[in-house]
C-alpha positions in Angstrom: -13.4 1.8 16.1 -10.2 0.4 17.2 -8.4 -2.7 15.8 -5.1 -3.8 17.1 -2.2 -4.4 14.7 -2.4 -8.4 15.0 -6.1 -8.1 14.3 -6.1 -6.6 10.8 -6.1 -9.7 8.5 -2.9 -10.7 6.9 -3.9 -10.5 3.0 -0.1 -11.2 1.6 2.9 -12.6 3.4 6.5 -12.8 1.2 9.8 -12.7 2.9 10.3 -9.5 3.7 6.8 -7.7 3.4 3.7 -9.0 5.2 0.3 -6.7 4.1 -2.7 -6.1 6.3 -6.3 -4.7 5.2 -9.1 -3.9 7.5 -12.3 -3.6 4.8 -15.2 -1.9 6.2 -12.9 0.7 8.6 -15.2 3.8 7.3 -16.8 5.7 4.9 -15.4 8.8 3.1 -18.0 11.0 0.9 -16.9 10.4 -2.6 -14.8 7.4 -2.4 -17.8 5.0 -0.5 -16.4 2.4 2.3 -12.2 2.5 3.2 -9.8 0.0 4.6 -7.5 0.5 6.9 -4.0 -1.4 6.3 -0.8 -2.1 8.2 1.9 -3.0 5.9 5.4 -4.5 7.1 8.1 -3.7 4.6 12.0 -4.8 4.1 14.2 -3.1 2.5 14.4 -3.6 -1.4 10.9 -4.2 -1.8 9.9 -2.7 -5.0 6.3 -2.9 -6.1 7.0 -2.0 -10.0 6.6 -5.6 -11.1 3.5 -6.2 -9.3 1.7 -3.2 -10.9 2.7 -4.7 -14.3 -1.0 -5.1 -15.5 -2.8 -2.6 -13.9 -3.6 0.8 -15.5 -0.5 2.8 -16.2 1.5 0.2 -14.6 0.9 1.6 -11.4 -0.8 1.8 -8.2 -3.8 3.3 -9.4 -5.6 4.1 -5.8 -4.7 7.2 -3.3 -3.5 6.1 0.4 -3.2 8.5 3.0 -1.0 7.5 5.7 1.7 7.7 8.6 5.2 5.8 8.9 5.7 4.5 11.8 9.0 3.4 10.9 11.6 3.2 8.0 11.7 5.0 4.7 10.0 4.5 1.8 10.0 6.1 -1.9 7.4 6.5 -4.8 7.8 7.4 -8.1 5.0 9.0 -9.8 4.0 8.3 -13.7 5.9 11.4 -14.5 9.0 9.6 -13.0 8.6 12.3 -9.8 9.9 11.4 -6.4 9.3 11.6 -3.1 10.4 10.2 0.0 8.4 9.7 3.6 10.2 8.6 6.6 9.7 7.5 9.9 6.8 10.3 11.8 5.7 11.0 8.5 2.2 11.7 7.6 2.2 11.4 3.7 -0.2 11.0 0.9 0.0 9.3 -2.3 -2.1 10.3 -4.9 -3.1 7.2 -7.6 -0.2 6.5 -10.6 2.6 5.6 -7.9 5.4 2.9 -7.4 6.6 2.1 -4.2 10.7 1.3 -3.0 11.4 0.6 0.5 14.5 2.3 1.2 14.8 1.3 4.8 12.7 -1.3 6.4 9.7 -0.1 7.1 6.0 0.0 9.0 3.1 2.3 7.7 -0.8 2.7 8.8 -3.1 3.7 5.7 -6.3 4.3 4.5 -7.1 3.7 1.3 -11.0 3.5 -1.3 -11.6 -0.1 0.1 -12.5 -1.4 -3.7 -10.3 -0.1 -5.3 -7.2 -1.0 -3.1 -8.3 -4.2 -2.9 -8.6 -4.5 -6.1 -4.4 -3.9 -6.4 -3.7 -6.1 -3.7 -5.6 -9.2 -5.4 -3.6 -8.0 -8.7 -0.4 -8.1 -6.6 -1.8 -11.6 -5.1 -2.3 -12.7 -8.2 1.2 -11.8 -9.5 3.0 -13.8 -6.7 1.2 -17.2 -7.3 1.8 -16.5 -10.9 -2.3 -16.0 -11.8 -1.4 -12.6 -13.6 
């Protein structure tokens, strides 16, 4: 399947950060049906007060991924770091933050219902529903 960038469906748009999901991408044996996203992130983004809520705090869903472009840090519930940048192929296993250190473009694939289930959180958050 192939899906251009400006065809995976804009689920959240801020200044500075625009997030795209692709549900129904494929199927991974254990995990059921994944998305495939395309996120657009500035520099400063920090995604610790929209995990307020969820379990732990934190992004509770793995992403595997590549950076196109940019760098970007997570912080694991241990308080562990670790930094991708640009040509990066990374994973990120669940209980993560996110900080854009430099702005930045990444491809993922993440558990379709249970990603979506922390970008409707962080949805939520932004029009103030959470």
């Amino acid at each position: 399947m192939r899906v251009a960038k400006d065809e995976v469906d804009k689920k959240l748009e801020l200044p500075g950060a625009v997030i795209r999901q692709r549900t129904e991408f494929g199927d991974v044996t254990g995990y059921g049906k994944i998305s495939g996203e395309y996120f657009t992130l500035a520099a400063g983004i920090d995604t610790t007060s929209l995990f307020q809520g969820l379990h732990g705090n934190v992004c509770d869903c793995p992403h595997w991924g590549f950076v196109l472009r940019g760098r970007i840090t997570t912080t694991d519930t241990s308080g562990n770091k670790e930094t991708v940048a640009a040509n990066d192929l990374f994973y990120w296993p669940p209980g993560h933050n996110v900080k854009v250190d430099a702005d930045a473009e990444i491809v993922m694939f993440s558990p379709q219902h249970e990603h979506t289930r922390v970008i409707n959180h962080m949805i939520d958050k932004v029009n103030g529903n959470a």
